[in-house]
LOMI-972736 format. One line per 3 residues: number of its first residue (from 1); their letters; for each residue x, y, z of N, C-alpha, C. Coordinates in steps of 0.1 Angstrom, whole numbers, plus 5000, padded with zeros to 4 digits. Atoms other than C-alpha are relative to their C-alpha. Example, Ala and Ser with C-alpha at 12.3 -4.5 7.8 and 13.67 -1.06 7.14 Angstrom:
REM residues 2
1> AS> 5009/4988/5000/5123/4955/5078/5009/5012/5000; 4991/4989/5000/5137/4989/5071/4992/5011/5008
END
This chain:
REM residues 66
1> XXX> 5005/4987/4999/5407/9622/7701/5007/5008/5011; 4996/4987/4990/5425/9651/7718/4991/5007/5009; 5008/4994/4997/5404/9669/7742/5005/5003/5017
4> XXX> 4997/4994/4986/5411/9691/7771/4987/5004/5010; 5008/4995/4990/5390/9701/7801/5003/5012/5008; 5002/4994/4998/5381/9734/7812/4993/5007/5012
7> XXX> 5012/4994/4984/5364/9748/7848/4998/5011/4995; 5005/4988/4997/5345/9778/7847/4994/5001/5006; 5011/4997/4986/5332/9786/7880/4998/4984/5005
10> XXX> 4997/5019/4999/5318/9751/7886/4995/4994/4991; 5006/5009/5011/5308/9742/7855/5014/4991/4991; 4991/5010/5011/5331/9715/7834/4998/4999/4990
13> XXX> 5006/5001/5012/5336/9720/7801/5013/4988/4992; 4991/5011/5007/5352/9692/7772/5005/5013/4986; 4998/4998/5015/5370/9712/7743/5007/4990/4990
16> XXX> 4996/5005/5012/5377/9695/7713/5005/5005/4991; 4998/4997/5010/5392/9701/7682/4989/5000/4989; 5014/4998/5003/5364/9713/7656/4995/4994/4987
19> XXX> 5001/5011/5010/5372/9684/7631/4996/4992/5007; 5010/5012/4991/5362/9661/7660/4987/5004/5005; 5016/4998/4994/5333/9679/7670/4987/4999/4990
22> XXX> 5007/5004/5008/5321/9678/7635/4999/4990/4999; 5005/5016/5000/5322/9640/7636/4997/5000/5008; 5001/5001/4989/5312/9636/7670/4986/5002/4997
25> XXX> 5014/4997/5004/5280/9657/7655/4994/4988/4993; 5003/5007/5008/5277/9635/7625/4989/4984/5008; 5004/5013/4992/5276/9603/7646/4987/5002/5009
28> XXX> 5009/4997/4988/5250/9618/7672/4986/5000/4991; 5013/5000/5008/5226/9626/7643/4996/4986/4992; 5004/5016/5003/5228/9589/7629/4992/4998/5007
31> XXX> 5005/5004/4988/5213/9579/7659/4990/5004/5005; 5016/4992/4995/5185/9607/7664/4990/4999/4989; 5012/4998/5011/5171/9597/7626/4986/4990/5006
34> XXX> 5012/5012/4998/5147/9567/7640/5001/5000/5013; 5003/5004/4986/5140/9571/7680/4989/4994/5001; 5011/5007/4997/5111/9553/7674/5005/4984/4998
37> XXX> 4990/5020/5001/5134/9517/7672/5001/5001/5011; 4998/5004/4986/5140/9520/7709/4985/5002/5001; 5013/4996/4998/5102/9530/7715/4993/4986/4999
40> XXX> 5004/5010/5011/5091/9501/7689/5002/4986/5009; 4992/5011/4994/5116/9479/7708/4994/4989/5012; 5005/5006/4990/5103/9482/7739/4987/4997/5002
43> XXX> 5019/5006/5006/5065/9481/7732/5000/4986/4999; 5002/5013/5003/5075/9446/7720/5008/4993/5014; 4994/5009/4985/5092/9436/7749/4990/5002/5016
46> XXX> 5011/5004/4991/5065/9441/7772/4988/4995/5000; 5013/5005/5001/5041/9427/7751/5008/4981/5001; 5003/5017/5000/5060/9392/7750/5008/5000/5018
49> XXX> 5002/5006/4988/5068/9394/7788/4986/4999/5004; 5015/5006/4991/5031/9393/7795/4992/4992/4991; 5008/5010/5010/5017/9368/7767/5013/4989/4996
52> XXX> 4993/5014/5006/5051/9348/7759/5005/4999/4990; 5001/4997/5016/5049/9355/7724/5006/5008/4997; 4997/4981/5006/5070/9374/7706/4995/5003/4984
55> XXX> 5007/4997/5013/5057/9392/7675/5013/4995/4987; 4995/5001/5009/5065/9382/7638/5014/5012/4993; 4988/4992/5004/5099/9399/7627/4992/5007/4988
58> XXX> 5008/4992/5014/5079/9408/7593/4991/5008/5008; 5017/4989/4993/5051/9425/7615/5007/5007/5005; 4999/4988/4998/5078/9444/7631/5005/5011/4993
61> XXX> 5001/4996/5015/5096/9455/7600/4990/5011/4992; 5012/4990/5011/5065/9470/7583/4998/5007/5014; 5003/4985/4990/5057/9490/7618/5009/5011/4998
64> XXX> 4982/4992/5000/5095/9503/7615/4999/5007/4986; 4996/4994/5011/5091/9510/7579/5011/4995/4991; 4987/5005/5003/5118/9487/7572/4999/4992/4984
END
């Protein structure tokens, strides 16, 4: 990817080309369909540091919707 840097004043800006920024978008919105997988994630990770246990992959699945 090509991409220059820009100051104005003291702010730092990235330009891109605006075939890259449309992918760049693409990819970012993959990623914001399901924020409840990191949420999900961690819920389960503090439930098996304090009991040991970790939950049924099928039990988390159907939470996920999966």
């Amino acid at each position: 990817m090509v991409a220059q840097t820009l100051v104005i004043g003291k702010r730092r800006f990235v330009v891109v080309p605006e075939r890259e920024f449309r992918r760049l978008q693409k990819r970012a919105g993959e990623g914001a369909v399901r924020p409840s997988f990191a949420e999900e994630a961690m819920r389960e990770l503090k439930t098996y540091r304090k009991t040991g246990k970790a939950a049924a992959w099928s039990d988390v699945k159907r939470k996920l919707g999966m």
